[in-house]
KOLGU-797840 format. One record per residue (C-alpha): x, z, y. Coordinates in steps of 0.1 Angstrom, whole numbers, padded with zeros to 4 digits, always signed. Each point is the difference from the previous one (the first is absolute). Layout:
N
X, Z, Y
...
***
This chain:
512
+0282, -0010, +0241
+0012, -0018, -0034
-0013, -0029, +0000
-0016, -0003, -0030
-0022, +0029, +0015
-0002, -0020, +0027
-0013, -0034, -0015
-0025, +0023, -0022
-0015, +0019, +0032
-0004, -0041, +0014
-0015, -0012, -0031
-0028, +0030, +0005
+0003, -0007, +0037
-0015, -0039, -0008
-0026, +0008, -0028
-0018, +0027, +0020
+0001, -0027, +0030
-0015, -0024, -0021
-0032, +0026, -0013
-0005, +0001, +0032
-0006, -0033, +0010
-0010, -0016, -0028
-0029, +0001, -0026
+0006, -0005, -0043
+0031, -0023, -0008
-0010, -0032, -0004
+0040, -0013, -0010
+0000, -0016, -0036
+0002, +0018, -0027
+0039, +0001, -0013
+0008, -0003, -0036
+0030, +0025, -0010
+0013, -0007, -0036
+0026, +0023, -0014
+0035, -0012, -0013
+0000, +0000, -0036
-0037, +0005, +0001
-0020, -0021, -0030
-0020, -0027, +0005
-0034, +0004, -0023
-0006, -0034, -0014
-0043, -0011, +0009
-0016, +0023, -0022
-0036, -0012, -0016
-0035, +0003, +0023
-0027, +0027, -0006
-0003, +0033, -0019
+0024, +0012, -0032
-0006, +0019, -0028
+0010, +0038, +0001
+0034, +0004, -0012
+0008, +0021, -0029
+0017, +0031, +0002
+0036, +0008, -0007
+0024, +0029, -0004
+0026, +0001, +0032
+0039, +0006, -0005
+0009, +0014, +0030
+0036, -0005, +0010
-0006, +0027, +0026
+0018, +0037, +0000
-0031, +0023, -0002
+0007, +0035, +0004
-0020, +0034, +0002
-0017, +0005, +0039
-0031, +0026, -0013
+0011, +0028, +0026
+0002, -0024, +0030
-0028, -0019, -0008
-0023, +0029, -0003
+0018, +0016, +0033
-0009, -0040, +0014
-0036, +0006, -0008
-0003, +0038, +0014
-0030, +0022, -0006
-0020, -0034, -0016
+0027, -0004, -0027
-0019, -0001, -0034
+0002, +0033, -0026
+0017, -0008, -0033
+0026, -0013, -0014
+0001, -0036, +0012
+0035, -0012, +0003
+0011, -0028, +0025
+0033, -0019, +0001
+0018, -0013, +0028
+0024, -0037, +0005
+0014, -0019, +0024
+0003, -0035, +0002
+0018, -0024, +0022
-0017, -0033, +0016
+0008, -0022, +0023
-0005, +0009, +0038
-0003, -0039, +0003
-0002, +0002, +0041
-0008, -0034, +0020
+0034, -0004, +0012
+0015, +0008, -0035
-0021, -0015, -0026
+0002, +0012, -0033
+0028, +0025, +0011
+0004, +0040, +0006
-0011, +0026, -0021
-0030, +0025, +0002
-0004, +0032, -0027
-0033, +0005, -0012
-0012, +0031, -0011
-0027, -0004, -0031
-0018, +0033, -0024
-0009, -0006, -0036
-0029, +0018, -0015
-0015, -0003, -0032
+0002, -0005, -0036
-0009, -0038, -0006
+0023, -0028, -0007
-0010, -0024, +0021
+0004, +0002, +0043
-0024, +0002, +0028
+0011, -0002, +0031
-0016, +0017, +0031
+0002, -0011, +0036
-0016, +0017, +0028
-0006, -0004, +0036
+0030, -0001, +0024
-0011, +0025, +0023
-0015, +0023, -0028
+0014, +0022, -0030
+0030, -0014, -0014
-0008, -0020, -0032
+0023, +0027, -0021
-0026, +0029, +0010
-0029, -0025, -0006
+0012, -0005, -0035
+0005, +0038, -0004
-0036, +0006, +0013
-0017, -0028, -0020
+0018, +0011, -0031
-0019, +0040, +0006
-0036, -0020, -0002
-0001, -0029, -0018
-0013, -0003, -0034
+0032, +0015, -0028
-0008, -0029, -0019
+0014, -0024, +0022
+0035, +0024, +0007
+0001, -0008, -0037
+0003, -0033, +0006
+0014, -0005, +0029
+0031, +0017, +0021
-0009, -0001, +0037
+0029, -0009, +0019
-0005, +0006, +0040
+0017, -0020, +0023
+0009, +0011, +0038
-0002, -0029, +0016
+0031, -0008, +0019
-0001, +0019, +0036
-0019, +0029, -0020
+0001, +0032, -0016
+0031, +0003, -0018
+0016, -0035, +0000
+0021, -0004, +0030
-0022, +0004, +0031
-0012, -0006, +0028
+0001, +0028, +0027
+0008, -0011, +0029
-0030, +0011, +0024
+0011, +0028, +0020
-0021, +0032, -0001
-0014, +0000, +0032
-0010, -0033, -0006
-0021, +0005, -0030
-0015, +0026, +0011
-0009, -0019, +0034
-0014, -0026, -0022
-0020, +0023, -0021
-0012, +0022, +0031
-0011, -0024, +0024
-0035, +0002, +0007
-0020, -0035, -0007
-0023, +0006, +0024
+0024, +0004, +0027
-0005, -0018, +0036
+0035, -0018, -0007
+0023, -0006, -0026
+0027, +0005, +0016
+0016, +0034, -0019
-0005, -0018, -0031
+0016, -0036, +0010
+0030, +0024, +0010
+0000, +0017, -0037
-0001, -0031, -0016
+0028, -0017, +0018
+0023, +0025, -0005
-0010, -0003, -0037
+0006, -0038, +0001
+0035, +0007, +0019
+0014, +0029, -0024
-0012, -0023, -0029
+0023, -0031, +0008
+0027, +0019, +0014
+0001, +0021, -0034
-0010, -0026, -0027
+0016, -0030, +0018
+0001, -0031, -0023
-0019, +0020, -0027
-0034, +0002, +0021
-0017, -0032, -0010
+0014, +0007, -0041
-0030, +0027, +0004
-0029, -0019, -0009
-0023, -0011, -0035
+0019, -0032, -0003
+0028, +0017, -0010
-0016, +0031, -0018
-0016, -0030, -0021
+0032, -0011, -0008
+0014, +0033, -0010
-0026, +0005, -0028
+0011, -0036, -0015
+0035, +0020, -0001
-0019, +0031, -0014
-0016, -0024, -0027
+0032, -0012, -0011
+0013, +0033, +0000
-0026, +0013, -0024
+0010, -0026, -0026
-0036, -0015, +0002
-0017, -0033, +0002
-0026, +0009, +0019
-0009, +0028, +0031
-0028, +0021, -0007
-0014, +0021, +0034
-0018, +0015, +0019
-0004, -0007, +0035
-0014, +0025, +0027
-0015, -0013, +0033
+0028, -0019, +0015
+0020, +0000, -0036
-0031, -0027, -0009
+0018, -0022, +0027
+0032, +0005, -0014
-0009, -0010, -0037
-0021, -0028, +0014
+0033, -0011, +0013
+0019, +0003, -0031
-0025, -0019, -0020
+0005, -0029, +0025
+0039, +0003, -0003
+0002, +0007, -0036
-0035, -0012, -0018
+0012, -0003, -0033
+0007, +0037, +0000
-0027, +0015, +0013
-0017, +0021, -0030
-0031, +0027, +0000
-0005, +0011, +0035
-0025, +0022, +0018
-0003, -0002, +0037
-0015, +0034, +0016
-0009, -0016, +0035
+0012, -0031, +0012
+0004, -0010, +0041
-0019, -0026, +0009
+0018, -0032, +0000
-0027, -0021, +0022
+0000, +0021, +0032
+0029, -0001, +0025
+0012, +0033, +0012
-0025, +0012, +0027
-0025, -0010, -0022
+0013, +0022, -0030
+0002, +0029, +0025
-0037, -0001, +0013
-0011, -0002, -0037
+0019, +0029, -0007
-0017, +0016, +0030
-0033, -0007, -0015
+0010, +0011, -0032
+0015, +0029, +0012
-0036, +0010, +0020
-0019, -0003, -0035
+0026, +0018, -0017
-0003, +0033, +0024
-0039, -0004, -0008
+0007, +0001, -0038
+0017, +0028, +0008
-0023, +0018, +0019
-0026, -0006, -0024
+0029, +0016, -0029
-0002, +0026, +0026
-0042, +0005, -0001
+0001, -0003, -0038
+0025, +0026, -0006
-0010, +0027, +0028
+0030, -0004, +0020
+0006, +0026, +0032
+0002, -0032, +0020
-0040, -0006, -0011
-0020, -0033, +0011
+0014, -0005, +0031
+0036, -0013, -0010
-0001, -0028, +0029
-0011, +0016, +0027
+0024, +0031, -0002
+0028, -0017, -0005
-0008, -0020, +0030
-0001, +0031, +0014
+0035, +0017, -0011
+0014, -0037, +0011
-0015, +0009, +0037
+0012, +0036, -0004
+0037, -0011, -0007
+0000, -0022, +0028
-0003, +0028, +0020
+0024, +0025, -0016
+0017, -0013, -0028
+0012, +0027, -0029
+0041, +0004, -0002
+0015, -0001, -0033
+0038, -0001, -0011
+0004, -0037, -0008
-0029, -0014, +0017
-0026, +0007, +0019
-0037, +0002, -0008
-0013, -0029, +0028
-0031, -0022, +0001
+0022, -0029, -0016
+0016, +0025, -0027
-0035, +0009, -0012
-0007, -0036, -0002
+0031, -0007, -0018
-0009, +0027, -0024
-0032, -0005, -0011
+0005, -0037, -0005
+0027, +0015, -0025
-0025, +0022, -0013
-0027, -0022, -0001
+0024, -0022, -0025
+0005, +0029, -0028
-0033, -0003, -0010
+0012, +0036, -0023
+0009, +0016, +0032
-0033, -0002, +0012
-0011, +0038, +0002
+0034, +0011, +0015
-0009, -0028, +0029
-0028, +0020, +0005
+0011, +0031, +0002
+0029, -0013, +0024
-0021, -0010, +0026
-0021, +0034, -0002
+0031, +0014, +0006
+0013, -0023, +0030
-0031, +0016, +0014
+0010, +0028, -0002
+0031, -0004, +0011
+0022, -0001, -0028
+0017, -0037, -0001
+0024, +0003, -0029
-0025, -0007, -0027
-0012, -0035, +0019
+0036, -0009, +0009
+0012, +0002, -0033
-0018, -0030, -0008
+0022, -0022, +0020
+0030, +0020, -0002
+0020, -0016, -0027
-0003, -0038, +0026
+0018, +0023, +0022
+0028, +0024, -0017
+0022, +0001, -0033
-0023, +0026, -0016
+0010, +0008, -0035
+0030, -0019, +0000
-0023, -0031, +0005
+0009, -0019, +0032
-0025, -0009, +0026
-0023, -0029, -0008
-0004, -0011, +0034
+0031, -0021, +0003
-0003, -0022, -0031
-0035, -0004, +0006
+0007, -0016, +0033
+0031, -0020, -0005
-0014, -0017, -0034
-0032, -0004, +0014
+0014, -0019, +0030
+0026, -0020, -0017
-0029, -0009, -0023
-0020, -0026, +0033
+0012, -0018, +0030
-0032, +0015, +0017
+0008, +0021, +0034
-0029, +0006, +0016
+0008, +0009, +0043
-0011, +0033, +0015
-0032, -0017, +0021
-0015, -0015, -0031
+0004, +0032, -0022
-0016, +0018, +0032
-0025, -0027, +0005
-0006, +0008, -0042
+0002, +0035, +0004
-0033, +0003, +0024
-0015, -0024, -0020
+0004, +0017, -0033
-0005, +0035, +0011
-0039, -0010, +0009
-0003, -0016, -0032
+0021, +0026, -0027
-0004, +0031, +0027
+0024, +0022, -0023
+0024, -0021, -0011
-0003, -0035, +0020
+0025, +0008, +0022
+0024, +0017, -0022
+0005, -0030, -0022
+0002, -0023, +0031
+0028, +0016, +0021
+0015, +0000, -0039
+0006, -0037, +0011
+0027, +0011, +0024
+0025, +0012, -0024
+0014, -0034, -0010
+0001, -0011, +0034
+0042, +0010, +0010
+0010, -0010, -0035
+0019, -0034, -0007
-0021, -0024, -0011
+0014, -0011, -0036
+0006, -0032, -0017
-0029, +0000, -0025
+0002, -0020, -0037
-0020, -0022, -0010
-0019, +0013, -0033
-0004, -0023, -0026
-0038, -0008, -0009
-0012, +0021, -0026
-0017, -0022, -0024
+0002, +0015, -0034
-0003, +0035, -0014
-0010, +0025, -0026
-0034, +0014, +0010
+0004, +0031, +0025
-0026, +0030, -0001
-0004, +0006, +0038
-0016, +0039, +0009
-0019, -0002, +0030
-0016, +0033, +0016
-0029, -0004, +0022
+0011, +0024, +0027
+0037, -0009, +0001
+0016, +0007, +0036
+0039, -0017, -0010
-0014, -0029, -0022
-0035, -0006, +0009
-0026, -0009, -0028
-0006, -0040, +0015
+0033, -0001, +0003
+0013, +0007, -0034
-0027, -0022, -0012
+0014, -0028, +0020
+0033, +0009, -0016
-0010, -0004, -0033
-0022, -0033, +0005
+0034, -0016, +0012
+0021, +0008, -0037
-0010, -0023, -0027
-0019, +0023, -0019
-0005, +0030, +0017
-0027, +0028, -0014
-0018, +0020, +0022
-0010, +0037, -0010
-0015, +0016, +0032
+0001, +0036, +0000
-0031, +0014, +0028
+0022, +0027, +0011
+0021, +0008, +0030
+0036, +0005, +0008
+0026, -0021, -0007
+0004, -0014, -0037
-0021, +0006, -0032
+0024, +0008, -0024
-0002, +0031, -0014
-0028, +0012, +0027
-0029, -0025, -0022
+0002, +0009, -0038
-0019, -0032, -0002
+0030, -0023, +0017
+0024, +0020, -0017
-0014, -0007, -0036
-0003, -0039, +0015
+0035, +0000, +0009
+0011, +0020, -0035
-0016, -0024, -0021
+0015, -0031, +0018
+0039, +0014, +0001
-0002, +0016, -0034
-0025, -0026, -0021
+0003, -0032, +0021
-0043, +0011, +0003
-0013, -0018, +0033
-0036, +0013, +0015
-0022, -0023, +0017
+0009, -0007, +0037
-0025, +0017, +0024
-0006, +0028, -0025
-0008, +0032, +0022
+0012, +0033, -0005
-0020, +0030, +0012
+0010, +0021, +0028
***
C-alpha cells in the first residue's frame, strides 16, 4: 500500500477511535491566519449607516451559459427570455497546512440588468448559489433586476466550482436509506465511515479548506473582483453564517445585506439538531393543515398515514434505480419537501402515491443529495464535509443512541432522524478552527425569519439577528425554509431595504 494511502486510512483509523470514546472536543480553539492575509485595523463599536450604492466593474470574463443554465434547472426553469451569464474565478484554497496558498475555481452566474451587485449564498448542502440566483431572479420584483445584477456564488465544494464528491454511491445512499428507527445503527455507522475514508483519501490536504471560513474569504476576493467598495448579498440559511463571518473579517465592507434564515449562534450542535426536530414536527403540521385547506388526496390525516407508509416500508421497502424507497428515504424526503414551501402539493401527492406503491415521485425529493442529476452533482458530500469542518463537536454512537430514544418520544416523526444526523461528523478529522474576530460594528441587516422553518428555525434566526449590531427582524408566519419570495410581504421588506436603504420596524409580522 502507498503510503500516503496508508497514513490517510490511519488518520481515519484514529478519529473514528476517538468518536467513540470521547464526547464534544473540549481542545482550545486554534487560530489559523493566512499568509499574506490583512489585518483589519479595530473598527468603531455599534451599528453603521447603510452604505450607498455603487456601480461594479467587474474584472471578470462573463460569457453566455442560457442553454445550460436552463438544462441546470430542468422542468422548473422559468419561460422567457431571461438570460444568465456564467465566470469563473480563482481564490485561494488557503488549507491549514498551506496558508494563504493553492488555488480553487469558482464558478459564479450573473443575472440582471442593474449596475450595481448582489451577491447570493446558499446553504452547503442545498441548491448551488448559481441556481439560487437564477431562481430568485424568475420571482423577485423587475424593479430590483433593474437595479441590481444577481451574481450567484457556488460556494467552494459545490455546484459548479471545483467539488466535492468524494462519497461513494453506496455510501450515500446507505446514509440516506437507513431507517432512524432502527434497533441499531450499525448499517449507517458503516455508510458513514466509508464516506469519511473515501473523503480523506480523495481530498487529502484539501478537506479542512472546505468550510465557511474560507468561503468568507473568497467573497472578500469576489468583492475585489467586482471593482466595489462594498459587498451587497443575500444570504440563505447557512449563507447568513457565512456573511456574518465576513462582516467580522472585513466590517468596513459590509454594505446592504438581507439574511433569509440565520443558524442559531447560541446553541451548540445537539442542541441545534433537536430544535430543528421541533421545528421540523410544526412544519409537517403546517403542512398538513396546507393539505386540509387545499383539498389534498392525502386529506386531514397527513400524520398518521405517513406514520403508516413509514411502518409499511419497514416491512417491504419499494426498489427504485438509484435508491431505494425505505423508511429513512421517506424521512429524508419529506424533510426535503417539507423545506420548498412551493413544492408543497407535489409532497402530497408523493406520499399518496408511495401508498400506492409508486416511490419515484417521493424519492425525487431527496434525489439530487444523492446523484449528479441534471449535470448538478450530489449535495450530500459538500453538505457533510463543510458542515463538519465547520465544529470540533463529535458526538459517540451511545450518546446519539441514548438522544435518539430520547428524541423519538418527544418529536415522534422526526426526533430521531435529526439525532442519528449527529453521527455523520463522528469519523471525520477534527479541524483546527479560527478564531472569528468580534463583530462589533455594522450596517443594519434585515433578518427574514419564517415561523415554521425546519433548516433555520424561527428562535433561532431571531437569536441570530439579536447578536449583529443592528439586526431587523421581519418574521414571515409561514412554513418552509426561507421567506423570500414565498411572503410578498418580506419580499417588499427586503426590496425596499436593498434598493432604497428603507428599513421596517424590527418585529414587524408578515402574514402567512
Amino acid at each position: 500500500m502507498p503510503r500516503r494511502r496508508h497514513a490517510a486510512l490511519l488518520l481515519v483509523a484514529l478519529s473514528a477511535l476517538g468518536a467513540c470514546s470521547a464526547g464534544p472536543s473540549t481542545r482550545p480553539v486554534i487560530a489559523v491566519h493566512g499568509a499574506g492575509e490583512q489585518t483589519e485595523a479595530p473598527a468603531p463599536t455599534g451599528p453603521r449607516e447603510v452604505p450607498p450604492l455603487e456601480n461594479f466593474q467587474s474584472t471578470l470574463t462573463w460569457s453566455s451559459c442560457t442553454d445550460s443554465t436552463k438544462a441546470r434547472m430542468g422542468s422548473a426553469a422559468p419561460a422567457g427570455d431571461q438570460q444568465y451569464e456564467c465566470a469563473r474565478l480563482t481564490v485561494k484554497l488557503d488549507v491549514p497546512n498551506r496558508p494563504g496558498r493553492g488555488a480553487l475555481g469558482m464558478s459564479l452566474l450573473k443575472v440582471g440588468t442593474g449596475g450595481t451587485a448582489l451577491v447570493v449564498v446558499g446553504d452547503p448542502d442545498g441548491e448551488p448559489g448559481t441556481l439560487k440566483a437564477a431562481r430568485l431572479a424568475a420571482s423577485l420584483p423587475p424593479a430590483l433586476l433593474s437595479t441590481f445584477s444577481l451574481i450567484g456564488v457556488d460556494r467552494r465544494g459545490t455546484g459548479k466550482s471545483d467539488g466535492v464528491q468524494c462519497v461513494p454511491e453506496v455510501a450515500r445512499a446507505g446514509i440516506v436509506e437507513s431507517d432512524p428507527d432502527s434497533p441499531t445503527q450499525d448499517e449507517l455507522l458503516e455508510s458513514i465511515g466509508r464516506a469519511s475514508q473515501e473523503c480523506v483519501l480523495d481530498l487529502e490536504n484539501r478537506l479542512p479548506a472546505v468550510d465557511s471560513w474560507r468561503t468568507s474569504a473568497d467573497l472578500e476576493q469576489l468583492r475585489e473582483a467586482l471593482g466595489t467598495a462594498h459587498l451587497n448579498a443575500i444570504g440563505v440559511g447557512d449563507g447568513s453564517k457565512v456573511l456574518t463571518l465576513y462582516a467580522s473579517r472585513y466590517p468596513d465592507r459590509v454594505g446592504r445585506m438581507v439574511f433569509d434564515g440565520a443558524p442559531d449562534p447560541a446553541l451548540d450542535v445537539p442542541g441545534v439538531a433537536q430544535a430543528q426536530a421541533v421545528a421540523a414536527e410544526e412544519t409537517f403540521a403546517a403542512f398538513q393543515k396546507d393539505c386540509v385547506i387545499r383539498s389534498c388526496a392525502l386529506g386531514s390525516d397527513a400524520t398518521k398515514r405517513f406514520t403508516a407508509l413509514l411502518d409499511s416500508l419497514r416491512t417491504k421497502k419499494i426498489r427504485g434505480n438509484d435508491l431505494d424507497l425505505t423508511a429513512g428515504t421517506a424521512v429524508s424526503a419529506v424533510l426535503a419537501g417539507l423545506a420548498d414551501r412551493a413544492r408543497w402539493p407535489a409532497l402530497a401527492d408523493a406520499l399518496v402515491a408511495a401508498e400506492q406503491g409508486n416511490g419515484a415521485p417521493l424519492t425525487d425529493f431527496v434525489r439530487p443529495q444523492v446523484v449528479d442529476r441534471d449535470d448538478n452533482p450530489p449535495l450530500l458530500d459538500p453538505g457533510i464535509v463543510t458542515r463538519c469542518n465547520d465544529t470540533t463537536t463529535r458526538i459517540p454512537p451511545e450518546r446519539v443512541k441514548s438522544m435518539a430514544d430520547d428524541w423519538r418520544t418527544k418529536q415522534p416523526l422526526f426526533g430521531a432522524w435529526y439525532a442519528r444526523r449527529l453521527l455523520l461528523c463522528g469519523p471525520f478529522p477534527v479541524p483546527p478552527l479560527p478564531k472569528a474576530p468580534k463583530l462589533s460594528s455594522a450596517p443594519p441587516v434585515l433578518v427574514l425569519s419564517t415561523a415554521t422553518d425546519p433548516v433555520t428555525p424561527q428562535g433561532g434566526t431571531e437569536r441570530a439577528a439579536q447578536a449583529l449590531p443592528a439586526g431587523v427582524v421581519v418574521g414571515w408566519q409561514g412554513g418552509g425554509h426561507g421567506a423570500l419570495v414565498q411572503s410578498a410581504c418580506a419580499t417588499q421588506a427586503a426590496v425596499e431595504f436593498l434598493t432604497d436603504a428603507k428599513l421596517p420596524t424590527s418585529g414587524t409580522v408578515c402574514p402567512p
